[in-house]
C-alpha positions in Angstrom: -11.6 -64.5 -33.2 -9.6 -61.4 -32.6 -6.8 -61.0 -30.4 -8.0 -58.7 -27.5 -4.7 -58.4 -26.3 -3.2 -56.7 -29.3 -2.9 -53.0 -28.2 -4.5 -50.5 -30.4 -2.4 -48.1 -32.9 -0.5 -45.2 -30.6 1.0 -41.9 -31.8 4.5 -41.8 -31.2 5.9 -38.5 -33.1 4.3 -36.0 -35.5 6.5 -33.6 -37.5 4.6 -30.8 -39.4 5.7 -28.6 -41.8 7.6 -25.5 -40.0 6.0 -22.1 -40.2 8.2 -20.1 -42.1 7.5 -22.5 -44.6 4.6 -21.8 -45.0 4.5 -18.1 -43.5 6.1 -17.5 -46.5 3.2 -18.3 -48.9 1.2 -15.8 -47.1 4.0 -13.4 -47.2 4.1 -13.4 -50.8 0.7 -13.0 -50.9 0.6 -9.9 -48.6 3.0 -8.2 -51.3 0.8 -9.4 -54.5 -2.3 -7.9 -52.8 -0.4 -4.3 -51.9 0.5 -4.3 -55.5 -2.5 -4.4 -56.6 -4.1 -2.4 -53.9 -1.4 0.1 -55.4 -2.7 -1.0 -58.9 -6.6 -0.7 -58.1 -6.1 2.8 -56.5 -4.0 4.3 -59.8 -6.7 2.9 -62.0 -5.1 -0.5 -62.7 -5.9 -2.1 -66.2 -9.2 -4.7 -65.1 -7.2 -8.2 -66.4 -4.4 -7.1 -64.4 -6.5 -6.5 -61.3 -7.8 -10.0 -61.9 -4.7 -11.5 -62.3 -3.4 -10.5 -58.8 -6.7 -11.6 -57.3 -6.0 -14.7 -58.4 -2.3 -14.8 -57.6 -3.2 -14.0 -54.2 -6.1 -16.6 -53.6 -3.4 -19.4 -54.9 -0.9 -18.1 -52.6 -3.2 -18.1 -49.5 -4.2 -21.8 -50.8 -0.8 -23.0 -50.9 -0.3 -22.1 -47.3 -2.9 -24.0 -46.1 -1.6 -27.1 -48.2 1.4 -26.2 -46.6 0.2 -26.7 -43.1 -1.1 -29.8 -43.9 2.1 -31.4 -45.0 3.3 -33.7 -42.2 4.8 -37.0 -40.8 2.9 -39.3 -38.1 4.7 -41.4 -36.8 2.8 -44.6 -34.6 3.6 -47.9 -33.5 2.1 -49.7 -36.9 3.8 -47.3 -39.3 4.4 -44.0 -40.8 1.4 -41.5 -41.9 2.5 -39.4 -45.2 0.5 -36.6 -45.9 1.2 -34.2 -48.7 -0.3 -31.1 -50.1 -3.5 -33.4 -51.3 -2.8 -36.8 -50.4 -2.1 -39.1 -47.4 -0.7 -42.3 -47.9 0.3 -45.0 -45.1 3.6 -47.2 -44.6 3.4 -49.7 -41.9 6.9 -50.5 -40.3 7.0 -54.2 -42.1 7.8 -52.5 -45.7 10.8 -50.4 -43.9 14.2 -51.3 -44.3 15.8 -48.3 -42.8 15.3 -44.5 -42.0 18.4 -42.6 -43.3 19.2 -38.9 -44.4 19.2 -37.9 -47.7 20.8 -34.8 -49.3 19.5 -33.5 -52.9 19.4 -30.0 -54.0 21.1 -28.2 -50.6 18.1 -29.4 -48.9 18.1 -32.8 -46.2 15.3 -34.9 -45.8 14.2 -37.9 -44.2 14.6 -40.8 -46.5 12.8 -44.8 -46.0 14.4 -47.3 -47.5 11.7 -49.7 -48.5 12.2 -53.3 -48.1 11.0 -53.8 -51.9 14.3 -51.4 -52.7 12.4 -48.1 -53.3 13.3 -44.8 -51.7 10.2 -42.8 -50.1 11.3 -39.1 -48.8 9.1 -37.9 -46.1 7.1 -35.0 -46.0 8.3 -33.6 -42.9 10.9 -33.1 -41.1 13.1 -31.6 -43.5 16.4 -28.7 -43.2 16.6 -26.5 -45.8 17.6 -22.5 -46.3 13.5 -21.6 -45.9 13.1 -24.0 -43.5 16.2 -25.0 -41.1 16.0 -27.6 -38.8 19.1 -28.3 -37.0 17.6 -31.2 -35.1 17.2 -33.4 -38.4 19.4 -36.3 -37.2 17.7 -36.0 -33.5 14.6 -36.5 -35.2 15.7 -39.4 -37.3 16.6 -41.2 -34.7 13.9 -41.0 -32.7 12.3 -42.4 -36.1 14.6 -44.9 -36.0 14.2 -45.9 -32.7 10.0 -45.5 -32.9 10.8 -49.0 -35.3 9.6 -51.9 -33.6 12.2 -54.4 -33.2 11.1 -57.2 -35.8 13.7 -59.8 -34.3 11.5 -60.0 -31.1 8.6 -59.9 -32.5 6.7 -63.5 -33.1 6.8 -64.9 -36.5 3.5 -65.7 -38.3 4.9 -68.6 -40.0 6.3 -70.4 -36.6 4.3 -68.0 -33.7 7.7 -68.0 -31.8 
């Protein structure tokens, strides 16, 4: 029989990716395609012409991939999703939530009870894409962890 009183999975936080993130895809692609409006008008070679079509469909693409990049964060875990894939970590594999610096940019970083590191896909702080309220945010991560002490054991039910 299942538990009626178990309340159903809530949202707590989402964190997408920010704009100029991804505004920036689309700006790149706004220069590639006046290039080669500039290149179609002055009788631009036909491969070329081609070439920049493309350039500017992947470029559009990636911003859209882009967008979907994000965090959810709810009471039975932590929703990844990336450019193609989502993938799900319930709170019981996470150890702890912690900043991580590589490369000039920070992140969000799990510690996974199994030892393994998992960034997140959002919220991040980096020169594209600054968030000074990184450590705000992991916190409230932090704090959207359900307390496993209180919770009732499987093995005893206390």
């Amino acid at each position: 029989m299942i538990d009626q009183a178990v309340s159903p999975d809530r949202r707590l936080l989402t964190f997408v990716s920010g704009f100029w993130q991804a505004g920036g895809w689309l700006f790149l692609a706004a220069i590639v395609a006046g290039v080669g409006a500039h290149d179609l008008t002055s009788d631009g070679s036909p491969g070329v012409l081609a070439f920049e079509a493309l350039l500017v469909a992947y470029l559009v693409t990636m911003y859209f991939l882009e967008r979907r990049r994000a965090t959810v964060v709810s009471t039975s875990g932590l929703e990844l999703r990336g450019y193609l894939l989502a993938e799900s970590i319930p709170w019981g594999r996470v150890a702890d939530v912690r900043a991580s610096r590589r490369w000039g940019m920070r992140r969000v970083a799990l510690l996974l009870t199994d030892g393994r590191v998992r960034l997140l896909t959002a919220p991040r702080d980096h020169v594209f894409e600054g968030d000074r309220d990184l450590d705000a945010k992991i916190e409230a991560i932090r704090e959207a962890k359900p307390d496993q002490d209180a919770r009732p054991s499987a093995r005893t039910g206390r």
